[in-house]
PDB file of N, CA, C and O in Angstrom:
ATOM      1  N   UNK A   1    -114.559  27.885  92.185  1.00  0.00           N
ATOM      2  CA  UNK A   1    -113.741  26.733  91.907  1.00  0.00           C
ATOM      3  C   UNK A   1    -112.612  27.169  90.985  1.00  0.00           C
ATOM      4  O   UNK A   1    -112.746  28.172  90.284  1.00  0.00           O
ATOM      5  N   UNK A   2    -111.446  26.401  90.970  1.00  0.00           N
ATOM      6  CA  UNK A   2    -110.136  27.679  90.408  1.00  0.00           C
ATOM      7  C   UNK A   2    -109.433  25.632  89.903  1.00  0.00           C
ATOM      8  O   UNK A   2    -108.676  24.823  90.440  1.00  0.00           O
ATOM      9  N   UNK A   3    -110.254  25.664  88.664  1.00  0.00           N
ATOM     10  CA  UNK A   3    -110.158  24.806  87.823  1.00  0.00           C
ATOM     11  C   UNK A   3    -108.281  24.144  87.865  1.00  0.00           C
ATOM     12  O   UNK A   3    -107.738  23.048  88.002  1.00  0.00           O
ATOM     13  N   UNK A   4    -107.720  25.976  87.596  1.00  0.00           N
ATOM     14  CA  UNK A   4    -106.178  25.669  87.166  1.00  0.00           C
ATOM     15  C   UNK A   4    -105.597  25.243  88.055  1.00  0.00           C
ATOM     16  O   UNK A   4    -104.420  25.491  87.795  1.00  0.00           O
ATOM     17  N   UNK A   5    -105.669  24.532  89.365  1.00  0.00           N
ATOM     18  CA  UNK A   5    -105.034  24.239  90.322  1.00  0.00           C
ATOM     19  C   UNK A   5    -105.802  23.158  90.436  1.00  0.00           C
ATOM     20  O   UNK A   5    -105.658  22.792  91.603  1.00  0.00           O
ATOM     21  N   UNK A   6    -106.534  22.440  89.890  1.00  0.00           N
ATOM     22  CA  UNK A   6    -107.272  21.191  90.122  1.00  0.00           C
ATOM     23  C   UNK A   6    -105.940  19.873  89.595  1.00  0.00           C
ATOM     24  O   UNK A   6    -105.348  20.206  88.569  1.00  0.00           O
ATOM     25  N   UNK A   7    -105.595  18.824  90.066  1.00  0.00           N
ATOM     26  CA  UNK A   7    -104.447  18.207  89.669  1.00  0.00           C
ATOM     27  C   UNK A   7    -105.126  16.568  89.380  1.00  0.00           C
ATOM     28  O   UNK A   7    -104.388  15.622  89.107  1.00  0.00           O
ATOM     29  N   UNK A   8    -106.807  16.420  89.505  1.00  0.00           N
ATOM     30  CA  UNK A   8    -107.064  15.548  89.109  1.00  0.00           C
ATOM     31  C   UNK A   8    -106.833  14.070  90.719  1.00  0.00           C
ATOM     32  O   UNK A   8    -106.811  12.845  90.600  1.00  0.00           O
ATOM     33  N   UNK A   9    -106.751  14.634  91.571  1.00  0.00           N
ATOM     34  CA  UNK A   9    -106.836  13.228  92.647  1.00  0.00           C
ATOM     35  C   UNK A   9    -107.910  12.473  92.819  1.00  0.00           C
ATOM     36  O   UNK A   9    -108.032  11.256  92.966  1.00  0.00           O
ATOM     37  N   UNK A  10    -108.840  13.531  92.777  1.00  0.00           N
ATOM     38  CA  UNK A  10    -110.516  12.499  92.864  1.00  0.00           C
ATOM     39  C   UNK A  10    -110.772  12.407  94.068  1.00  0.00           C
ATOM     40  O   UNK A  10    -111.723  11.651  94.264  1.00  0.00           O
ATOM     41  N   UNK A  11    -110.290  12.896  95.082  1.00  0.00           N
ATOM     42  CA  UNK A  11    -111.250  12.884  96.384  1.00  0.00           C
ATOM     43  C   UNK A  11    -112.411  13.306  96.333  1.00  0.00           C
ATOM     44  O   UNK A  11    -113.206  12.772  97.106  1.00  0.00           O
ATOM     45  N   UNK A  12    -112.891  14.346  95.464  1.00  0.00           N
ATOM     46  CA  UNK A  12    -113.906  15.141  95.478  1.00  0.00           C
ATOM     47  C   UNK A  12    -115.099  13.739  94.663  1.00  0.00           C
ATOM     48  O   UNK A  12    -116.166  13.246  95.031  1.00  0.00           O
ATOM     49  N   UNK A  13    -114.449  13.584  93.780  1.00  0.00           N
ATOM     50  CA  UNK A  13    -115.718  12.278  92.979  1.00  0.00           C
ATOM     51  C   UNK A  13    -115.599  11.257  94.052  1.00  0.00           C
ATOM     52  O   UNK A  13    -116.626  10.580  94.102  1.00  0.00           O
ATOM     53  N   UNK A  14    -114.823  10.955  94.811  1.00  0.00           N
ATOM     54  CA  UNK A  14    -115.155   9.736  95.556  1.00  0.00           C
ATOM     55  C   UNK A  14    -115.772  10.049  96.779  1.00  0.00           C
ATOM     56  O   UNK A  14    -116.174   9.102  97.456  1.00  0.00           O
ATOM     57  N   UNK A  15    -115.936  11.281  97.223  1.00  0.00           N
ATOM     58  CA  UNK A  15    -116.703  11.589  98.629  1.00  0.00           C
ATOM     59  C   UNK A  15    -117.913  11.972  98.336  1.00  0.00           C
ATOM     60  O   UNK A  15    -118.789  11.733  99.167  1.00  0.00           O
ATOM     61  N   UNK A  16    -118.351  12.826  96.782  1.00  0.00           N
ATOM     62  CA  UNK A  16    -119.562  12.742  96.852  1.00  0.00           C
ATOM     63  C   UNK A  16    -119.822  12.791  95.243  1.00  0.00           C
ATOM     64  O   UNK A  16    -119.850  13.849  94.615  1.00  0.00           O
ATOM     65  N   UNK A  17    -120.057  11.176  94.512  1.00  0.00           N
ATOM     66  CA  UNK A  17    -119.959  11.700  93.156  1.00  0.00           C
ATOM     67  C   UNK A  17    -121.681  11.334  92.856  1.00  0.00           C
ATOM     68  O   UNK A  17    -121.951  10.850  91.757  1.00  0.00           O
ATOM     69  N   UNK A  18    -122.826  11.582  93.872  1.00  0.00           N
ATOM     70  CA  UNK A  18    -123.311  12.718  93.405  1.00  0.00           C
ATOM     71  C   UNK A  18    -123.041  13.749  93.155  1.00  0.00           C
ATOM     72  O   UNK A  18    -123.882  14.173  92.363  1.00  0.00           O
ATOM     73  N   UNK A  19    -122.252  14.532  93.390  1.00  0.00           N
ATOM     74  CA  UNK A  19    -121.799  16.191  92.836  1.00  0.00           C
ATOM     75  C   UNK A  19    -120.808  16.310  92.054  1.00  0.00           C
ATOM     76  O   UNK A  19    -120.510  17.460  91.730  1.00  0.00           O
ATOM     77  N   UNK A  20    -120.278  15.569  91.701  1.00  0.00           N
ATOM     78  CA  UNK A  20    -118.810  15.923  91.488  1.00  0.00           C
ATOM     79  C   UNK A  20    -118.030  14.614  90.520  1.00  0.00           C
ATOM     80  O   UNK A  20    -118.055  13.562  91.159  1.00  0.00           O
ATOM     81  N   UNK A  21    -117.489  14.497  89.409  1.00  0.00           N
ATOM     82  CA  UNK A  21    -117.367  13.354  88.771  1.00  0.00           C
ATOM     83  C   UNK A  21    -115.594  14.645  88.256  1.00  0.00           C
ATOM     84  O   UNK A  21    -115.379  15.818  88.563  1.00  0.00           O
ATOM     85  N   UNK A  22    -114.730  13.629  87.405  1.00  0.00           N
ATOM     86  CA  UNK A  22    -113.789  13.985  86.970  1.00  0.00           C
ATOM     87  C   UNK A  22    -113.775  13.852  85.012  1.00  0.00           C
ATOM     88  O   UNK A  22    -114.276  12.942  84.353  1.00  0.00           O
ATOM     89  N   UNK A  23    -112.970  15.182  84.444  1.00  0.00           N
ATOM     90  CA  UNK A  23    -112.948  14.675  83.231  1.00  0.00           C
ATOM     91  C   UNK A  23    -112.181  13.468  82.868  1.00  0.00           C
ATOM     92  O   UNK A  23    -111.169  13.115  83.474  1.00  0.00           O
ATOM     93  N   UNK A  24    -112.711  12.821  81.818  1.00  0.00           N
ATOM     94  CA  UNK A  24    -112.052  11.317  80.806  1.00  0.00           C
ATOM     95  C   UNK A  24    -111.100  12.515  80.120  1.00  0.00           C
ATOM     96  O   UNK A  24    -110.438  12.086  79.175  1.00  0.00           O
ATOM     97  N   UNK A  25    -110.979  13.399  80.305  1.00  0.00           N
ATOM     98  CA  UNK A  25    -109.838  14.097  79.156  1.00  0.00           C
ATOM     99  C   UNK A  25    -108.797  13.979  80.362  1.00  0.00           C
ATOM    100  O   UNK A  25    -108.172  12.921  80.445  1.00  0.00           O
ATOM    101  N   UNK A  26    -108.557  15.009  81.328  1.00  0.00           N
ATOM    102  CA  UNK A  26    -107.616  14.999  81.960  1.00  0.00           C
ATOM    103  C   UNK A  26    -107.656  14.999  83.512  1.00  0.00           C
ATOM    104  O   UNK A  26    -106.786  15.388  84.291  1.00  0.00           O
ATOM    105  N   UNK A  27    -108.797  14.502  83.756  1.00  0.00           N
ATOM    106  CA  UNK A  27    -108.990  14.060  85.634  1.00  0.00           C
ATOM    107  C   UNK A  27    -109.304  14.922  86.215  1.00  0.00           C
ATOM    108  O   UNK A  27    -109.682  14.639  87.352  1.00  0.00           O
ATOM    109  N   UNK A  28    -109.345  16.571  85.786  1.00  0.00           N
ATOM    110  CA  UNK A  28    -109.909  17.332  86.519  1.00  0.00           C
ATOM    111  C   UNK A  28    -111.680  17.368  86.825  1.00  0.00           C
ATOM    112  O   UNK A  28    -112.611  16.739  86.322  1.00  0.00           O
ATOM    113  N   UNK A  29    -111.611  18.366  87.838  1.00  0.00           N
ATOM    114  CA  UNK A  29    -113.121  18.308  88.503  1.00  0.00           C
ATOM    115  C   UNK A  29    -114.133  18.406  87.864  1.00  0.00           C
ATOM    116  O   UNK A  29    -114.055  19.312  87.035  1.00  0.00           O
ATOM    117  N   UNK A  30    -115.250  17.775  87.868  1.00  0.00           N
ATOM    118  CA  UNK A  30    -116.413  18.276  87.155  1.00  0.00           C
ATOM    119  C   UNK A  30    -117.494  18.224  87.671  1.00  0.00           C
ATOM    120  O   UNK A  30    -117.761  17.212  88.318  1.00  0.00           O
ATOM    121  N   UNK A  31    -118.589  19.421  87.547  1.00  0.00           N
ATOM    122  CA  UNK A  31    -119.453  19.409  88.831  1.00  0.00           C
ATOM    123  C   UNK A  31    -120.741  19.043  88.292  1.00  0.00           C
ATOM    124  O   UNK A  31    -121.246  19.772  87.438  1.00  0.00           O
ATOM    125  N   UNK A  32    -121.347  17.976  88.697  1.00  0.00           N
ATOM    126  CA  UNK A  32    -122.887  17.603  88.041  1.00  0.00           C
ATOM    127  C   UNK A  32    -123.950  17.981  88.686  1.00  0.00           C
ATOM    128  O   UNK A  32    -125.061  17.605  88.313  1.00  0.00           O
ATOM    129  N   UNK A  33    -123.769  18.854  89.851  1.00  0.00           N
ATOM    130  CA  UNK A  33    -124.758  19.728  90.595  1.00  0.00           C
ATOM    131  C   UNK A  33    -124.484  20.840  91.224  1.00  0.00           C
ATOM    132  O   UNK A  33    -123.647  20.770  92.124  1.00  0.00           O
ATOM    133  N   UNK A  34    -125.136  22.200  90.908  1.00  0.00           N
ATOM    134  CA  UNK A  34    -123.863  22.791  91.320  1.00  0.00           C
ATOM    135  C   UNK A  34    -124.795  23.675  92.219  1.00  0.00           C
ATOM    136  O   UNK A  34    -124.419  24.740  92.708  1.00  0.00           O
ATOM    137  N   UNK A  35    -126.093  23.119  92.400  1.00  0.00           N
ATOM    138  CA  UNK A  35    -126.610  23.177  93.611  1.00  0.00           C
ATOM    139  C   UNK A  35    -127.157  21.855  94.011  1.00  0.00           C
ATOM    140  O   UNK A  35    -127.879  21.180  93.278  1.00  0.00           O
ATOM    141  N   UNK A  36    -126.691  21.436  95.495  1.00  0.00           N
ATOM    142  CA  UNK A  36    -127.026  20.241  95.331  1.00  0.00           C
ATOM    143  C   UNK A  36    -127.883  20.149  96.789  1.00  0.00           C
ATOM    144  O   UNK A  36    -127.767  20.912  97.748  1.00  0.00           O
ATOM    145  N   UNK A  37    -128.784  18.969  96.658  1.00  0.00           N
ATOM    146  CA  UNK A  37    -130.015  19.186  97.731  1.00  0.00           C
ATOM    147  C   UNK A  37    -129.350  19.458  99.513  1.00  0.00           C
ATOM    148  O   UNK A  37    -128.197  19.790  99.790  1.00  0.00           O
ATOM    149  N   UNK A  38    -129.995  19.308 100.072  1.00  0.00           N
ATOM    150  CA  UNK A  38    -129.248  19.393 101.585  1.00  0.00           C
ATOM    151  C   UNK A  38    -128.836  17.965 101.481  1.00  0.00           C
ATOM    152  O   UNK A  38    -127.625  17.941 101.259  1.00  0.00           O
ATOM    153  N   UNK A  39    -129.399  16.621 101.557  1.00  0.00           N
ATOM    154  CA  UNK A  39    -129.209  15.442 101.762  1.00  0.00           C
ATOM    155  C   UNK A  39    -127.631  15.260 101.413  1.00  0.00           C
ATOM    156  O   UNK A  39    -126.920  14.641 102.205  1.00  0.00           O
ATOM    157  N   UNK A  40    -126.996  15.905 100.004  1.00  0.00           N
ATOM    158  CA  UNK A  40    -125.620  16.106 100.156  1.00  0.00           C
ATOM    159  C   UNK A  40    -124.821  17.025 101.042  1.00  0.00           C
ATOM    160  O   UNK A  40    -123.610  16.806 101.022  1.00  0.00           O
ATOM    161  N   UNK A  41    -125.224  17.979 101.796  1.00  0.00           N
ATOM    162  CA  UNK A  41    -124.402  18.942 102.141  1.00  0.00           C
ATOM    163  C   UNK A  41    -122.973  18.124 103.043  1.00  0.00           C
ATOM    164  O   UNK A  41    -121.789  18.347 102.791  1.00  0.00           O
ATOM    165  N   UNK A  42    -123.330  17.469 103.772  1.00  0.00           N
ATOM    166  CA  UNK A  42    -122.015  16.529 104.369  1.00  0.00           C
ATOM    167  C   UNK A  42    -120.822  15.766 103.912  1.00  0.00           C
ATOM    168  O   UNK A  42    -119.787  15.351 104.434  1.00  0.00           O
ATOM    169  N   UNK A  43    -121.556  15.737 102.336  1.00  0.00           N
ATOM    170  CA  UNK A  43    -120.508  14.931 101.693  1.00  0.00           C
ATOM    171  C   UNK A  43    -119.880  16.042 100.584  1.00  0.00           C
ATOM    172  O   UNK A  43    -118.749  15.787 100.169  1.00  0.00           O
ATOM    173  N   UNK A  44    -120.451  17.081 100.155  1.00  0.00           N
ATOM    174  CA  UNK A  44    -119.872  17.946  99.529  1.00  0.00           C
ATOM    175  C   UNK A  44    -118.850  19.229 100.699  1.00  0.00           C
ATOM    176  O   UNK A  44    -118.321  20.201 100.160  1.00  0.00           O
ATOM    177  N   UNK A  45    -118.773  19.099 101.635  1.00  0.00           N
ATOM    178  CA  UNK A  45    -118.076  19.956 102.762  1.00  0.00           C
ATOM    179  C   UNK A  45    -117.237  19.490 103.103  1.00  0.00           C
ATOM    180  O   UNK A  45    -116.274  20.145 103.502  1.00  0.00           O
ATOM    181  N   UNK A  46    -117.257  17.792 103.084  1.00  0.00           N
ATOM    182  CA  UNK A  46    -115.838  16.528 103.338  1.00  0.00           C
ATOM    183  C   UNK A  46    -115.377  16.810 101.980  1.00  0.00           C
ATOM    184  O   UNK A  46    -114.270  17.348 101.992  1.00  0.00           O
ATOM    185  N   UNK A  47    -115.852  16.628 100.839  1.00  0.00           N
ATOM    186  CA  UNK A  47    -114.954  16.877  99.402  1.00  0.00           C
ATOM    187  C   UNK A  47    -114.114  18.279  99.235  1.00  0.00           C
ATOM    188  O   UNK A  47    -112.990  18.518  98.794  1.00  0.00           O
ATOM    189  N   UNK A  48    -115.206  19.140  99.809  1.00  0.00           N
ATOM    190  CA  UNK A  48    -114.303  20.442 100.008  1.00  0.00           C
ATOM    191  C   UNK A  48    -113.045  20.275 101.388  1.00  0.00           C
ATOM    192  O   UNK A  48    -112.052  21.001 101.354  1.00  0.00           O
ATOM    193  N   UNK A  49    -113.137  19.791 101.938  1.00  0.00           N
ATOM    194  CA  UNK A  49    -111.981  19.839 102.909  1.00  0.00           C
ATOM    195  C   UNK A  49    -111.163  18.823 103.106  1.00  0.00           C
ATOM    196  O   UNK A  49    -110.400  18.564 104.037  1.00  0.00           O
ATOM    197  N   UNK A  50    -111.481  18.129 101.848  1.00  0.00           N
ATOM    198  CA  UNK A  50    -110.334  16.830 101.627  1.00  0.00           C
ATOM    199  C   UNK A  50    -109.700  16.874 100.440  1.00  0.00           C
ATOM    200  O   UNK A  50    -108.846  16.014 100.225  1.00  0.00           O
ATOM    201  N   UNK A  51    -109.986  17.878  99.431  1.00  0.00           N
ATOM    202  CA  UNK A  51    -109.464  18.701  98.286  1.00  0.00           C
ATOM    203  C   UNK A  51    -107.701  18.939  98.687  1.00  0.00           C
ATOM    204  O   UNK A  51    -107.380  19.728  99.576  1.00  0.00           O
ATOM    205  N   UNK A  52    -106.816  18.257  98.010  1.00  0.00           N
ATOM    206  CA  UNK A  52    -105.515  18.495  98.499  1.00  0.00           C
ATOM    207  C   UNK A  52    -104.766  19.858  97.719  1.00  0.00           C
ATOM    208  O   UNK A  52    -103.625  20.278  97.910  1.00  0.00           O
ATOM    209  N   UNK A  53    -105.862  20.413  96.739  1.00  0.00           N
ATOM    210  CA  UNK A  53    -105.768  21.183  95.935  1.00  0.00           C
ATOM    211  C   UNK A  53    -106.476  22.619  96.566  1.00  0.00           C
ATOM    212  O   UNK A  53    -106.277  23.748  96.117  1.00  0.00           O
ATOM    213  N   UNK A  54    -107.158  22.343  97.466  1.00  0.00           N
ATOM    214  CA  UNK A  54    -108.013  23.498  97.648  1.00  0.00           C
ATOM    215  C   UNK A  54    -108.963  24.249  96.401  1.00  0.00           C
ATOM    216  O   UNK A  54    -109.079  25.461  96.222  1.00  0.00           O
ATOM    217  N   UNK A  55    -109.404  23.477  95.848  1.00  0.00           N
ATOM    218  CA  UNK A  55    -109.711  24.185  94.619  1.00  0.00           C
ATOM    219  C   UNK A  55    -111.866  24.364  94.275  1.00  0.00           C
ATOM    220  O   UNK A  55    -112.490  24.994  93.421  1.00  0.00           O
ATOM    221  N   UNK A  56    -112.358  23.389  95.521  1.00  0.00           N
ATOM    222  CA  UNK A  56    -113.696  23.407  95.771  1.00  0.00           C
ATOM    223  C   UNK A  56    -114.094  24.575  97.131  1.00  0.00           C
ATOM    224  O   UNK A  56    -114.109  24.372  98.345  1.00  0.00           O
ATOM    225  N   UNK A  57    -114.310  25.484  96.556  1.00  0.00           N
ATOM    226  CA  UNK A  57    -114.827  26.613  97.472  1.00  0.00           C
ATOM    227  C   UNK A  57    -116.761  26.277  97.735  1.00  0.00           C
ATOM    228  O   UNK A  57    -117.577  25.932  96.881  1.00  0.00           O
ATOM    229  N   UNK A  58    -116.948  26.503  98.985  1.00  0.00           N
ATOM    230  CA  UNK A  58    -118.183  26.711  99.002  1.00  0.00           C
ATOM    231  C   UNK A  58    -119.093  27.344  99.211  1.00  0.00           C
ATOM    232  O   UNK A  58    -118.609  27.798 100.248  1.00  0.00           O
ATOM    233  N   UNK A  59    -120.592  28.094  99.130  1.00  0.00           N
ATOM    234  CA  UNK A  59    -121.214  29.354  98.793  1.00  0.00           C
ATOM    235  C   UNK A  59    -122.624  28.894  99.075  1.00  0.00           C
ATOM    236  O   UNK A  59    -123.146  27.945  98.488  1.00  0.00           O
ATOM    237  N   UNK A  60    -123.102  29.484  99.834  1.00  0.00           N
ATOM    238  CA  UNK A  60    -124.538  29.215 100.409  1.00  0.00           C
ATOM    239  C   UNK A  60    -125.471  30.838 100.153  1.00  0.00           C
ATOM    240  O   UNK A  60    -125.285  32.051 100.065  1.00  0.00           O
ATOM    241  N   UNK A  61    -126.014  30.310 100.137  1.00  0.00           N
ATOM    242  CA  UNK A  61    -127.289  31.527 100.065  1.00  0.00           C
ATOM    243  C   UNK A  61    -127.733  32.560 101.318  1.00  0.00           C
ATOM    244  O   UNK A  61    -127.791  31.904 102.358  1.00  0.00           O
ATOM    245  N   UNK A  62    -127.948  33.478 101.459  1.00  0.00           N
ATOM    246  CA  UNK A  62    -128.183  34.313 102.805  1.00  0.00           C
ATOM    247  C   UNK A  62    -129.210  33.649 103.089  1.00  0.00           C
ATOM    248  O   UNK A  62    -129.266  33.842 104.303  1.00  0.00           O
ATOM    249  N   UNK A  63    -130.221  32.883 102.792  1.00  0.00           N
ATOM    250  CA  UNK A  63    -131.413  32.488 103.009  1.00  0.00           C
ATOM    251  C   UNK A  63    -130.866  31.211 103.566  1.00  0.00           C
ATOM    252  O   UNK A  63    -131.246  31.271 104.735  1.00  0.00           O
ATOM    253  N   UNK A  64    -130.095  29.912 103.411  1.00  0.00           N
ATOM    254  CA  UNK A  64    -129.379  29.019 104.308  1.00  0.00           C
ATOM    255  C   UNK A  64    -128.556  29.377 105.491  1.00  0.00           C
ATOM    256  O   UNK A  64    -128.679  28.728 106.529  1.00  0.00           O
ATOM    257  N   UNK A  65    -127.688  30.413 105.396  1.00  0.00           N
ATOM    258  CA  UNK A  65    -126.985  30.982 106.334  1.00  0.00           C
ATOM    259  C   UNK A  65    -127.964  31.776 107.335  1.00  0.00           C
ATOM    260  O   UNK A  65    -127.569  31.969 108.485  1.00  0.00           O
ATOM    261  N   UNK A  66    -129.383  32.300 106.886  1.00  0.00           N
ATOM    262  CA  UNK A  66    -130.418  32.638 108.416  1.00  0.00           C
ATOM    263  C   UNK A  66    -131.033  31.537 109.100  1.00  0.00           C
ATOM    264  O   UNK A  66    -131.363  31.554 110.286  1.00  0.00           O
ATOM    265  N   UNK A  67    -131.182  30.501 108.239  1.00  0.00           N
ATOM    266  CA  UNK A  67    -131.747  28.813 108.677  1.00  0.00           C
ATOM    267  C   UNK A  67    -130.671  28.593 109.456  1.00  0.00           C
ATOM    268  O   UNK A  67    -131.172  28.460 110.572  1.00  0.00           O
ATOM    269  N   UNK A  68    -129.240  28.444 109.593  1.00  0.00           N
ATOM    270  CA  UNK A  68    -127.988  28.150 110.111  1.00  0.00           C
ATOM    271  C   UNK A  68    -128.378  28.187 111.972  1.00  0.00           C
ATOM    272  O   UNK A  68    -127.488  27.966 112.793  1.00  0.00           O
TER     273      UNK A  68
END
């Protein structure tokens, strides 16, 4: 996640704020799970690809990617 390019829009808290909430200081991202169960995976992959910032990268485990 590449914080310095975060500009504070909030797509990411509004698609899945189970994961993801913004600072009260300055609107950027903040992550409240930073592994989060499968039951989110759909809504944290829409936050990542609705990021106008590009700034939510995502990272799975070799052990999810052989389940795949």
């Amino acid at each position: 996640m590449d914080l310095e390019r975060c500009r504070g829009a909030g797509m990411c808290a509004l698609t899945a704020p189970a994961v993801f909430d913004q600072s009260e200081d300055d609107g950027t991202v903040v992550v409240l799970d930073a592994e989060p169960p499968p039951e989110q995976e759909a809504a944290v992959v829409r936050a990542a690809a609705l990021c106008p910032n590009g700034v939510i990268s995502l990272v799975t485990s070799d052990a999810e990617a052989e389940q795949r």
